[in-house]
N, C-alpha and C positions, 0 to 999 in steps of 0.2 A: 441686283444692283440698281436697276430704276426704279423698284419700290421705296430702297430707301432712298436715291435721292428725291423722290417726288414728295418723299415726306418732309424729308430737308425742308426742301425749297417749299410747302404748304404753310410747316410751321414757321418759317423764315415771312411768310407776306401775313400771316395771322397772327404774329407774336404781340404788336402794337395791339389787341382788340384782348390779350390777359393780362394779369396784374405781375410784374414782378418781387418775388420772395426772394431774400434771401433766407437760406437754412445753414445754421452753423450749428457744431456740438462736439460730443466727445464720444469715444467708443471705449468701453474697458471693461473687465473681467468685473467675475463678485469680487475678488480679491484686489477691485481699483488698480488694476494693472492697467495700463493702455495696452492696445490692441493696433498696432503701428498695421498699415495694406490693409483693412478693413475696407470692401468695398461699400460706396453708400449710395443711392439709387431713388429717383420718385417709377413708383413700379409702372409698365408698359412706358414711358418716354429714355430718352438718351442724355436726359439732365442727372448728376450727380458725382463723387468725391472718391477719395480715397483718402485712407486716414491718416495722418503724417507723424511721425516717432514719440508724440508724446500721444496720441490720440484722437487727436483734431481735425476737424474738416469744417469746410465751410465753400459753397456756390450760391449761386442765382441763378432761378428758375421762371418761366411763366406760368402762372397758374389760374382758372379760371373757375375753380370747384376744390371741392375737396380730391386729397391727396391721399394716395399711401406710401408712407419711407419705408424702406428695405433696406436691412444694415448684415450683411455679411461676410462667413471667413471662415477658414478651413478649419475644422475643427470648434466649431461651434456650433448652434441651432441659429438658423436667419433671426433677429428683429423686425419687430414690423409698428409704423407709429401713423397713424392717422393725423394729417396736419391739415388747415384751413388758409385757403388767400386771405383773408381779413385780419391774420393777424401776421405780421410782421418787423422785426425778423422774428424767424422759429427758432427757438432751441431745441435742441435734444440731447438730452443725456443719457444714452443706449447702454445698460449692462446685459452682456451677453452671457449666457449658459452655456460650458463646456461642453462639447459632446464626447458623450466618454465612448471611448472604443476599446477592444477587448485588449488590442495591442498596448496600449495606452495605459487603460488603467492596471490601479496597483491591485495583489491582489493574497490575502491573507495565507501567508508561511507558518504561523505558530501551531510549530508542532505537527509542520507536515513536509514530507518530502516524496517529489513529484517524481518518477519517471515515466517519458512521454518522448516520441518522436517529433511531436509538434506542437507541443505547449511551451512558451516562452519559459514560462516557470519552471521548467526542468532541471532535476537537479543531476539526475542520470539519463542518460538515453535505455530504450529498451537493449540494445547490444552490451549496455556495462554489464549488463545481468549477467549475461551468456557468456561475457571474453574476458570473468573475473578470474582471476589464478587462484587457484587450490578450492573450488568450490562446484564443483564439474557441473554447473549451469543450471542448480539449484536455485531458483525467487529468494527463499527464506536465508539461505548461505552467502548469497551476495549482501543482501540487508545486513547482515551483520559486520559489513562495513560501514555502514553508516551512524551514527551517534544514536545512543537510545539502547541501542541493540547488544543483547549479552553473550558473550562466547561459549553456550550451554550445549556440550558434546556428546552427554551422556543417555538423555533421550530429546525426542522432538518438539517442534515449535517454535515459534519466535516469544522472548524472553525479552520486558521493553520496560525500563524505569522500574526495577522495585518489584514487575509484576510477574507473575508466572506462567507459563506457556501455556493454559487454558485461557488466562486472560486478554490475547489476541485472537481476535477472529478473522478469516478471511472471505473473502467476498467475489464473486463472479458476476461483471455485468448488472451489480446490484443487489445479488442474492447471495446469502449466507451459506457456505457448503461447510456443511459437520463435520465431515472427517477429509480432509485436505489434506494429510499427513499417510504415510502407510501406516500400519498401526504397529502402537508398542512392542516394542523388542527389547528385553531388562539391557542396561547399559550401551545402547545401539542408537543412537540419534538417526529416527528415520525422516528420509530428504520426504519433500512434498510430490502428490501424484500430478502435479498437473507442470508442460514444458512451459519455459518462457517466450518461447516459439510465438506460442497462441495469442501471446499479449503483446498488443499496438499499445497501452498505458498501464501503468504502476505506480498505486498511490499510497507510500507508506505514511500512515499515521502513527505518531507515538504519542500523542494526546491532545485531548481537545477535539474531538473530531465533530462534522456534521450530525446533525439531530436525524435525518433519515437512514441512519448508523445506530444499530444497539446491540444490547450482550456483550459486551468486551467492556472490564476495569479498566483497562490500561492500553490498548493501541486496535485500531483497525486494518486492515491489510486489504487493499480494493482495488481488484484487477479487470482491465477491460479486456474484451476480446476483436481481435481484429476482424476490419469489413471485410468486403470484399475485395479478392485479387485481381491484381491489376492484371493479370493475365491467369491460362492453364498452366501447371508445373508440375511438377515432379520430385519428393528428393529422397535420401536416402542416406543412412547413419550406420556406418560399420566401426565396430571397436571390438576389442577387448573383451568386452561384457557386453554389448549390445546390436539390434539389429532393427532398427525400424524406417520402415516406408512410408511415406505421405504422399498425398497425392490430392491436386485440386483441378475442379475443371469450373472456368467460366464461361459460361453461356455466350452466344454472339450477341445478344442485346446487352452484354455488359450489365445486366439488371440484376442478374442471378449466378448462384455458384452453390457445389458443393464439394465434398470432401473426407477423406476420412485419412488413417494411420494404424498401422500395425506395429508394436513393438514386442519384442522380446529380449529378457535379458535372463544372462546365467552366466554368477559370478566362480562356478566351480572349476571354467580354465583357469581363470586368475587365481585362484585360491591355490591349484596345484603350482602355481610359479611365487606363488608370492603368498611365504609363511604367514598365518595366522595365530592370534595371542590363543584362540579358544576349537578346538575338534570341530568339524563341520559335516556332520551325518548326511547331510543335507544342505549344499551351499544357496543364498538366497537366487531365488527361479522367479521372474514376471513375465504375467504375457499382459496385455491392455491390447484392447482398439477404443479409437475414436471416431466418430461423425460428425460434419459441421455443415450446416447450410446456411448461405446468406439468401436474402431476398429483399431488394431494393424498390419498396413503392412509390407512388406517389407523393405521399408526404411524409415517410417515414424511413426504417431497417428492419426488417424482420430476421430474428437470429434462433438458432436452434442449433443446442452440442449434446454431444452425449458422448459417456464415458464408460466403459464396462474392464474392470483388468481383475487378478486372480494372482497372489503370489504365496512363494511359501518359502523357511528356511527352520532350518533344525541345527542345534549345538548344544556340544556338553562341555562342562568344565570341570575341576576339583572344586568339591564344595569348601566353601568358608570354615576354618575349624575343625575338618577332616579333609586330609586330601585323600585318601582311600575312599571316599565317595565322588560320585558324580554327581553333579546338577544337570538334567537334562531339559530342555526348553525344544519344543516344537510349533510354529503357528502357521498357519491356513488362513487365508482371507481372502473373499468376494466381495466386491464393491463396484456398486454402479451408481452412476451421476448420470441425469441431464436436466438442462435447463429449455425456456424458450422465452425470449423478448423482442417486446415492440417498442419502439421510439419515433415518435413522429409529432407532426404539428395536425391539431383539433384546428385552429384558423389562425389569423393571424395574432392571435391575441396568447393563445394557449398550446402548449404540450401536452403530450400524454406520453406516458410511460406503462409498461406492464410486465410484468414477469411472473414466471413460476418455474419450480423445478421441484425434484423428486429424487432423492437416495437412498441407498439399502448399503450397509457395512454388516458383513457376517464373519465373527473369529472364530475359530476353531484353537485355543489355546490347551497344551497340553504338555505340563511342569512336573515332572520327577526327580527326585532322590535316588538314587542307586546304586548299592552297599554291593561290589557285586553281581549276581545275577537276584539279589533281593533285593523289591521296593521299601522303600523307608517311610516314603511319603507321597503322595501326588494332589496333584489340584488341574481341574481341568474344563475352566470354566468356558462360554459359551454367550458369548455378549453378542446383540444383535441392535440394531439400530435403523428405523425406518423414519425420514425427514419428508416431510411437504412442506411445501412454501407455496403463496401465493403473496404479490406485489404490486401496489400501483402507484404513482408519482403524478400527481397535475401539476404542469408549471403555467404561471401567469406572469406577463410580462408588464409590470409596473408602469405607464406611461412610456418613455425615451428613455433610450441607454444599457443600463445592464442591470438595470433592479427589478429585480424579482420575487415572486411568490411561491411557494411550494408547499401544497399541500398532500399529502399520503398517507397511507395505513399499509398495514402485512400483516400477516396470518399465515403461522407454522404450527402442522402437527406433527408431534415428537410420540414415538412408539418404542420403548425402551425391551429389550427382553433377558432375562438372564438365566443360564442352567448351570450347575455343575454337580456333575455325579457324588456323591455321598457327603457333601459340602455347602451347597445351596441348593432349597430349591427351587422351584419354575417361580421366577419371579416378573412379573410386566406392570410398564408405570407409565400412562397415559397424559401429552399432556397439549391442551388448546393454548397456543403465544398470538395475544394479537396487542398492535401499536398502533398508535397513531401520532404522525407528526406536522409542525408546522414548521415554516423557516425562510427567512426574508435574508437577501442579497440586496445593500441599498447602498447607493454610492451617492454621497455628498458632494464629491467633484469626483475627477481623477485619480485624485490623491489620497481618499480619505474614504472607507467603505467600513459597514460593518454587517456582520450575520448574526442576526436572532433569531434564536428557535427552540420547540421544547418537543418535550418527546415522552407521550404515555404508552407504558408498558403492563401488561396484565398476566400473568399465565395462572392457566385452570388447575393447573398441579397443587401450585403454592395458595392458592385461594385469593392471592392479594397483587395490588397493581401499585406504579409507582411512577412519578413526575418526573422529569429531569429535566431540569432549567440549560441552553448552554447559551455563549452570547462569546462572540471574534471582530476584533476590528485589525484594520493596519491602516498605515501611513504614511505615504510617500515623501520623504523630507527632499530630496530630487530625485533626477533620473537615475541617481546608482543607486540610492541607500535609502531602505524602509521600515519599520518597527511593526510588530503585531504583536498583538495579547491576544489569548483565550481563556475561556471560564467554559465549566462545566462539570455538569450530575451526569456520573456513568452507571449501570445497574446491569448485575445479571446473574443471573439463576446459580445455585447451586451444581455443582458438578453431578452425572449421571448417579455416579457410584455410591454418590454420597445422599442422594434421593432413593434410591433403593431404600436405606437403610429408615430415611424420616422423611416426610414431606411436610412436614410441618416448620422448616427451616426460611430464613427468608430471604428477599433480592441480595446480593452484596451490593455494596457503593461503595464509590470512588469518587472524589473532587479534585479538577484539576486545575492550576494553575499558571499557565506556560506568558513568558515576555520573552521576543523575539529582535533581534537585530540580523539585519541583510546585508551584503552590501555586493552588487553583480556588476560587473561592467568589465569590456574588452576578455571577452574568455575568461575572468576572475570571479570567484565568488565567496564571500564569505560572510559565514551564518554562526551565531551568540546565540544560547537559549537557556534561558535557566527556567525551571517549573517545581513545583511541588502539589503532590498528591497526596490525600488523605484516603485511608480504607477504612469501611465499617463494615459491620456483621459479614465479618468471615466467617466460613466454614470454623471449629476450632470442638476437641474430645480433650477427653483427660488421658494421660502416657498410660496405654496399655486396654484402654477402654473405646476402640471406634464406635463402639457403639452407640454412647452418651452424646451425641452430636447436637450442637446448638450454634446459632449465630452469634456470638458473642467477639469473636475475633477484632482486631484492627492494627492500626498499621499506621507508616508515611514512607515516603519517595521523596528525596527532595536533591538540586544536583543542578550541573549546568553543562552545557556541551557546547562545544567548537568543529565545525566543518569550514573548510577549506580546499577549492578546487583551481587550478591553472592549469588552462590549454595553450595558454599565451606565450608564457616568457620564454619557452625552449619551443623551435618549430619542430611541430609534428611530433610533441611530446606529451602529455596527457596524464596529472597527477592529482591524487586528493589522501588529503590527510583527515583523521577525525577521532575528539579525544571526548570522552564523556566520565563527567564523575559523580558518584554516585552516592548518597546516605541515605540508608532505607533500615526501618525495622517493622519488622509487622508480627504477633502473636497471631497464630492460626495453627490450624490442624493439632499437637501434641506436643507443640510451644509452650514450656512453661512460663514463658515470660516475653517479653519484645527482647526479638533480636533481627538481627542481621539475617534474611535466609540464605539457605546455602545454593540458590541458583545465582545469586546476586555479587560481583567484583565490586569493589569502590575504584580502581581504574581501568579504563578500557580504551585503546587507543588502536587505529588502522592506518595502514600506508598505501595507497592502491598506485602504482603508476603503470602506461600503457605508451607503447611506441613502435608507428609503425615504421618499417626497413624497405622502403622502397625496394633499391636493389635487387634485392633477394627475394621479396615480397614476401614478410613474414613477419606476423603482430606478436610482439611480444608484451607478455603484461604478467606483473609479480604484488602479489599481497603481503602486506608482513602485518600479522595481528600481536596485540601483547594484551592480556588481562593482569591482574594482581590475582595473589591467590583469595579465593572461596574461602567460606567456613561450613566446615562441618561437624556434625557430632558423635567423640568418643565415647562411650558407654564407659570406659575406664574413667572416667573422670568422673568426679563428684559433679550433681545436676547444676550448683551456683556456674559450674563452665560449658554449660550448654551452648554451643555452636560458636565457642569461643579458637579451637586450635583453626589453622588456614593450609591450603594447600601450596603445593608451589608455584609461582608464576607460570603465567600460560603464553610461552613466545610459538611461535610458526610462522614460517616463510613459505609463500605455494611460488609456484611458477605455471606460464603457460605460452606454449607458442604455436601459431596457427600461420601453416605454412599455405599460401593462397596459388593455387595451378588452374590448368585448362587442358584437358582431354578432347580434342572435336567441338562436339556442342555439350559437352558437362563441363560444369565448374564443380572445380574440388577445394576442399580445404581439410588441409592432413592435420591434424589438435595434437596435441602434447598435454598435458595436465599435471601437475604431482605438486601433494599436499607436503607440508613439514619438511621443504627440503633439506635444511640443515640438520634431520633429525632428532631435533630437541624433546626430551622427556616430558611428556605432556601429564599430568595427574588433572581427572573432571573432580573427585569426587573417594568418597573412602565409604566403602561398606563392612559391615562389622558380622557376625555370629554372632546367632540370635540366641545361645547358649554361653556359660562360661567354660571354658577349655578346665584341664586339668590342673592347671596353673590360677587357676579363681580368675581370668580374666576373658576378653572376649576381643578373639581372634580377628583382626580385619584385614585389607586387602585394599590397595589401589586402583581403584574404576579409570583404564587407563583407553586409549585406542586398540580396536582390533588388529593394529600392524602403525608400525612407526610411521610410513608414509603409504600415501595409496596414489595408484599411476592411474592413468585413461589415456590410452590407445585409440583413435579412431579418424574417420574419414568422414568430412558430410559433403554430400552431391548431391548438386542440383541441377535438372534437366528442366528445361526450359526457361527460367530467369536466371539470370547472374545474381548470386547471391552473395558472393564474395563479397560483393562493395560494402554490406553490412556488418563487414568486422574492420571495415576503414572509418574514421573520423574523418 
């Protein structure tokens, strides 16, 4: 306190021997906004203004030299203006640059949906995933609530705009995993191998996506995995079908953790309560474990998973066009994952990113005919799949704010192998994938940001490499409501089975076109999108010839969708709606002409609502889907009606309720789950005999569910965290 009044009073008997200035001026945005409480300042003295509701200020100073003004305010970068006593008064006319902050700026939708526990942009939390009804806490099952997404029953993947379930890829921490699904089973949609557990983010794309994104026509699927725990735990999942332990321990420095899980499932008690469409010789058997370690450095996360599981199931049915035969189907499969990444800052300027990982997928597939105790037929093939990856990502950080640089490349080698006894033989297909990408985050204000980026693709198989231009902006019209566009060249390889046969085939492409409208505020949200896609050189043979295989294929997507979410208007009630419509033709594979494929509905519509019951303490939450029917193709029919008849609409209603208790120091939560509650006749799909029947025609069959509805039974506990709270909103 006596420093400054001694300055007071110095400058008070010294002011008579400077010149007095006045400085007057204005303070305002690029966009000639004033900037009303603008502080304005001559820097190290006590002389200076604040700005008043149009922008304006204006004092007197003494000054005996040159000067520096200082014009500042929350959410901007300071001004700074060099002024002289000799010239008097001073004007200034100060425009300020926003400082854009992450909270703050807007940030590109088109064609993306976020879930995240901590991203403003969320469009799910990581719990929707888990405490969706009728989809027992499958990634790929809950997604197909959301627009984009196709109601495809009859085998696995996610099905997105038009495209086909090889045409999404998914992603861990960055890296491309190959087989992310269990693997094929004729008429069985198998769920994915990895829990939603593991993932703190989930980022569905359905197009348009980033350039350090490739291999996928039509959507990406990019799942992060969680840091480390905030504390040691414990938990454990009893059901029905399942049995798995987890367990993590954090270190006292809080810097480190690791962890692993054991699961086991065997669905042959449930099968004996609960009838079956098809004989189960064999009901499906999984055992997995997994490993996780975090390591928290200096300037970075160091993460390391690994994954090893082993399942099998066997079933026969009456064959197509005899039922006095059997179809018997057996499969065996070993598959191991893991990955390892680094994320950290090089200094203040730069990122670095790094990863790699390594998988092995071994089938054991083994398909008979059986008249009897005589074989009629078999096939018993033996496909083997060996991936490496490596990955890096430089990010640089553009001046101020949030514009950025990113530069990368990756490198996968693919080891393909196939057997089958008196049907193929030893066949193996080698192949070097390497990219390279660039892509700039630049934000013009706030409100207005765009991403350009392009992305080179090579593989050593195909002989030949390829460009892909993509380019995203949005734009915040206010705080509620923002518009985004995407563009972009998507490419990728030929399917496995279909390089066996030629490699001489090339990249497929896809062009996207997505315009987006948002609109979020007070627990509301609501999202517009209409896009269209273009396909080129598809896979595509002549009917009855796979062999003849060329790129000649093509295609379009084109269509619009609507989401819809309120947490707001009913307390502690939690609902989203979402309708997508669809026109798509594409010639591929033994197409004779552009049609309609038959994985593709023209409407698809979800109802998700969730509400939790204090009292009682028990979250309930119901899905209701509806598709239109599919096409597909009658062999009775002359070829001019090629995938012209439709199946019947696809309704189901799941249910689920999660009863939340406390035992001592366990928390529990008792699950409920059951798919198709009103039982509704569900048809994916019609398979036909690949013979004519007696009758000159050919016999087909309803690809329908394994059981009208399916339950899950179960318990999950957790000892040492409360984990309960994460099935509360």
């Amino acid at each position: 306190m006596r420093t400054v009044l001694f300055t007071i009073l110095i400058s008070l008997i010294l002011s008579p021997a400077f010149a007095q200035i006045t400085i007057s001026g204005t303070v305002k945005d690029r966009q000639q906004h004033p900037l009303p409480g603008a502080s304005i300042s001559i820097e190290h003295t006590y002389y200076g203004a604040t700005a008043g509701e149009n922008g304006a200020f204006s004092f007197t100073a003494p000054l005996s030299g040159p000067a520096k003004i200082v014009i500042s305010i929350t959410g901007y970068y300071p001004y700074e203006q060099m002024i002289a006593p000799d010239k008097s008064p001073v004007e200034i006319q100060a425009v300020l640059r926003e400082r854009i902050s992450e909270l703050k700026a807007v940030t590109i939708t088109a064609g993306s949906f976020e879930a995240s526990d901590k991203k403003r942009t969320s469009i799910l939390k990581s719990v929707d995933i888990v405490t969706t009804a009728g989809q027992q806490a499958d990634i790929v099952a809950a997604l197909k609530t959301l627009p984009g997404a196709q109601q495809v029953g009859e085998t696995e993947g996610l099905f997105v705009r038009g495209g086909s379930g090889s045409e999404t890829r998914v992603f861990i921490d960055g890296l491309m995993v190959n087989n992310p699904f269990f693997s094929n089973v004729p008429d069985i949609a198998q769920r994915g191998r990895f829990s939603p557990l593991l993932f703190k983010g989930t980022n569905f794309s359905s197009g348009g996506y980033s350039a350090q994104y490739g291999q996928g026509l039509s959507s990406a699927l990019q799942l992060e995995s969680q840091d480390l725990p905030s504390r040691t735990e414990s938990n454990w999942i009893i059901s029905s079908a399942q049995l798995s332990v987890t367990g993590q321990k954090l270190y006292k420095s809080g810097k480190s953790s690791i962890g692993g899980s054991v699961t086991y499932s065997n669905l042959a008690p449930y099968f004996g309560v609960v009838p079956q469409k098809v004989s189960y010789p064999k009901a499906p058997e999984i055992i997995n474990s997994e490993f996780f370690a975090r390591r928290k450095t200096k300037n970075g996360m160091l993460k390391l998973y690994g994954y090893a599981g082993y399942n099998t199931i066997a079933f026969s049915k009456p064959a197509i066009g005899n039922e006095q035969w059997q179809q018997q189907f057996r499969l065996f499969n070993n598959n191991a994952y893991t990955n390892i990444t680094y994320n950290g800052k090089l200094n203040s300027a730069w990122k670095w990113y790094a990863g790699g990982s390594i998988s092995l997928n071994k089938d054991d597939v083994r398909v008979k005919v059986m008249a009897g105790d005589t074989l009629k037929s078999h096939f018993s093939p033996q496909p083997e799949n060996l991936t490496t990856q490596a990955k890096t990502v430089f990010t640089r950080s553009l001046g101020t704010g949030l514009n950025k640089l990113y530069i990368g490349a990756e490198w996968q080698y693919m080891r393909d192998h196939i057997f089958a006894e008196d049907s193929i033989p030893s066949l193996t297909i080698k192949d070097h994938y390497t990219a390279a990408f660039a892509e700039t985050d630049i934000y013009l204000s706030a409100s207005f940001t765009t991403r350009l980026g392009v992305r080179w693709e090579y593989s050593g198989l195909l002989g030949q490499g390829a460009v892909s231009p993509r380019a995203s902006l949005a734009w915040k019209i206010d705080g509620r409501q923002q518009v985004s566009a995407a563009y972009g060249d998507f490419c990728q390889k030929p399917e496995t089975n279909y390089l066996f046969r030629n490699q001489q085939l090339l990249f497929g492409k896809a062009t996207h076109y997505i315009l987006n409208y948002m609109y979020q505020a007070n627990d509301r949200l609501l999202r517009v999108e209409a896009f269209y896609k273009g396909y080129h050189r598809l896979v595509t043979y002549p009917v009855g010839k796979p062999a003849l295989l060329s790129s000649d294929g093509s295609g379009y997507a084109q269509g619009f969708e609507v989401f819809w979410r309120d947490k707001r208007s009913i307390r502690g009630f939690d609902y989203w709606i979402s309708y997508s419509y669809l026109d798509t033709k594409r010639q591929y594979l033994d197409y004779p002409f552009k049609v309609q494929p038959g994985f593709a509905a023209t409407h698809t519509a979800s109802v998700v609502a969730k509400k939790y019951v204090a009292p009682v303490s028990t979250y309930i939450s119901t899905t209701y889907t509806f598709a239109s029917g599919r096409p597909y193709y009658n062999p009775n029919r002359p070829l001019q009606m090629f995938m012209q008849d439709r199946t019947i609409d696809y309704h189901t209603l799941g249910l689920q309720l999660n009863y939340l208790t406390q035992f001592r120091n366990v928390y529990a939560v008792f699950i409920f789950n059951m798919s198709n509650v009103i039982g509704n006749q569900q048809i994916y799909t019609w398979r036909f005999a690949g013979d004519k029947g007696a009758d000159g025609l050919y016999r087909g069959e309803a690809v329908t569910p394994m059981a009208k509805r399916f339950f899950f039974i179960g318990c999950y506990l957790s000892m040492g965290m409360d984990r309960r709270k994460t099935f509360i909103d």
